[in-house]
C-alpha positions in Angstrom: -35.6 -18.0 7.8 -33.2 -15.6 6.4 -33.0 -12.4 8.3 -31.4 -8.6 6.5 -28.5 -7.7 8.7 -30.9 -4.8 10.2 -33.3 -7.6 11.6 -30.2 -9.2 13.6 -29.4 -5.7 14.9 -33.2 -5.5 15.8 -34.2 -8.6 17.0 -30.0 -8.7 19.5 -31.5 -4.8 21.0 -34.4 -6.1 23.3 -32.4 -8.8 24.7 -29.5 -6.8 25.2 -31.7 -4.2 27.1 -33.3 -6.7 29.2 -29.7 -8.1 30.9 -28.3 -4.6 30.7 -30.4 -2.5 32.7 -30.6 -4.0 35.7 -26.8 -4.4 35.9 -27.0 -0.3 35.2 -29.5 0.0 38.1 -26.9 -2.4 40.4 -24.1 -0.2 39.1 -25.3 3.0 40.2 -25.4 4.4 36.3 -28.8 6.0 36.8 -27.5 8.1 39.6 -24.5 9.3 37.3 -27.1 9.7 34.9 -28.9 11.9 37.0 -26.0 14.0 38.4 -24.6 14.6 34.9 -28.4 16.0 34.1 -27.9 17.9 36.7 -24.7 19.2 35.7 -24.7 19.9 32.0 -28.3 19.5 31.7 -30.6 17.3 30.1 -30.1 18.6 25.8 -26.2 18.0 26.3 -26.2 14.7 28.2 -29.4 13.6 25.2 -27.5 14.7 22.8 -24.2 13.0 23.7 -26.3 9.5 24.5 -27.9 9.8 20.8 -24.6 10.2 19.5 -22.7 7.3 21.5 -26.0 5.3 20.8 -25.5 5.8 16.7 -21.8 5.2 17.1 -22.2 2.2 18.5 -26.0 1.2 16.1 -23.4 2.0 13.0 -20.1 -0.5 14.4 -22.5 -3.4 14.7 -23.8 -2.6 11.5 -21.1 -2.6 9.7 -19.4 -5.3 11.8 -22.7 -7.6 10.8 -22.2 -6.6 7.0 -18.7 -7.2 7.0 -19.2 -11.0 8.4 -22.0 -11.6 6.0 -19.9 -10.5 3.1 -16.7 -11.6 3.8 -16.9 -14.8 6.6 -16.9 -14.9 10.4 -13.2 -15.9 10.1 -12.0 -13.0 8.3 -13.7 -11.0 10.9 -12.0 -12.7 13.9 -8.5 -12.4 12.3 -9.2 -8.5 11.3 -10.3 -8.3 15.4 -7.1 -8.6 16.9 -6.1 -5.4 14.9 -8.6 -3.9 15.8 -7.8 -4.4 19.5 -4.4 -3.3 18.7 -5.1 -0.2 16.9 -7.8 0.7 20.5 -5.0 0.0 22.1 -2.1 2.2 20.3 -4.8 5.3 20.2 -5.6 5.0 23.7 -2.2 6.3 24.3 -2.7 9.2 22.2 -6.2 10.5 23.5 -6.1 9.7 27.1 -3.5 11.1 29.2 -1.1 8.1 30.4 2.6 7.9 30.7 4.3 4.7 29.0 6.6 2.5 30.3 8.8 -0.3 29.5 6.3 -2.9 31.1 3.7 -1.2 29.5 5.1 -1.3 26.0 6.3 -5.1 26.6 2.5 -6.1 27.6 1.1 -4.5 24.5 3.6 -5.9 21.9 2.8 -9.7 23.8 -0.8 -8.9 23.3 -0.5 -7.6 19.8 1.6 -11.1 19.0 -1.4 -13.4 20.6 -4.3 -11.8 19.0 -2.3 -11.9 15.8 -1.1 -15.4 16.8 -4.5 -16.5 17.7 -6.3 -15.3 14.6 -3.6 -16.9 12.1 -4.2 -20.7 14.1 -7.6 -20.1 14.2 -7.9 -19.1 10.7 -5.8 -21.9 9.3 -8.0 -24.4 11.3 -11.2 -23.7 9.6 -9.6 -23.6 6.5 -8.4 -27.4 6.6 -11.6 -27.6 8.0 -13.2 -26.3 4.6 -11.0 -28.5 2.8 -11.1 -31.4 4.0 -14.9 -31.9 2.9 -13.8 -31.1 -0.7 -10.7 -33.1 -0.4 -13.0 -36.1 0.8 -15.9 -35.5 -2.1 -12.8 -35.3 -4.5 -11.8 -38.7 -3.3 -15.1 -40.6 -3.3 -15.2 -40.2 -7.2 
């Protein structure tokens, strides 16, 4: 059965609900949720749930149409820039001091995810070839 990259989304939201929530009641997120009701009121804290809740409908989107039109492999290499680029904004937004440690850690993890998605990458492509290397031979 082939499935539109809006049935994926559809069909992965009802089990993702069912293992989520009661983590979120274990947690003690429904008694944030209710304080920050509370607080700023029940529009504001609907209104900024509808809009984290799009955000995050429109990245798995486009994350499920990006692997279906390029491969899963060019999606795993663009990943660990991805991370990096989180990473390098987090610094900007949130208020954090950086330090030489701090700077070191980042550039190591930069290098493996980079590292990681070049070996991983080259892999499946021998993998690819080989088949048509072997079909080639076989004639």
């Amino acid at each position: 059965v082939r499935l539109n990259v809006f049935d994926v989304l559809l069909y992965a939201t009802l089990p993702s609900i069912i293992v989520l929530l009661p983590w979120s009641y274990a947690m003690g997120e429904f008694e944030v949720l209710e304080a920050a009701i509370e607080r700023q009121g029940l529009p504001v804290v609907s209104g900024l749930i509808l809009a984290g809740g799009t955000l995050a409908f429109t990245y798995n989107l486009f994350c499920t149409i990006f692997i279906k039109m390029t491969s899963s492999v060019y999606y795993g290499v663009t990943g660990g820039f991805r991370c990096s680029l989180a990473i390098l904004l987090s610094f900007f937004i949130f208020p954090q001091k950086i330090t030489v440690l701090g700077i070191c850690g980042i550039c190591i993890a930069m290098c493996a995810f980079v590292a990681n998605s070049y070996f991983t990458m080259k892999e499946k492509l021998s993998q690819q070839k080989a088949p048509a290397i072997q079909g080639k031979a076989s004639e």
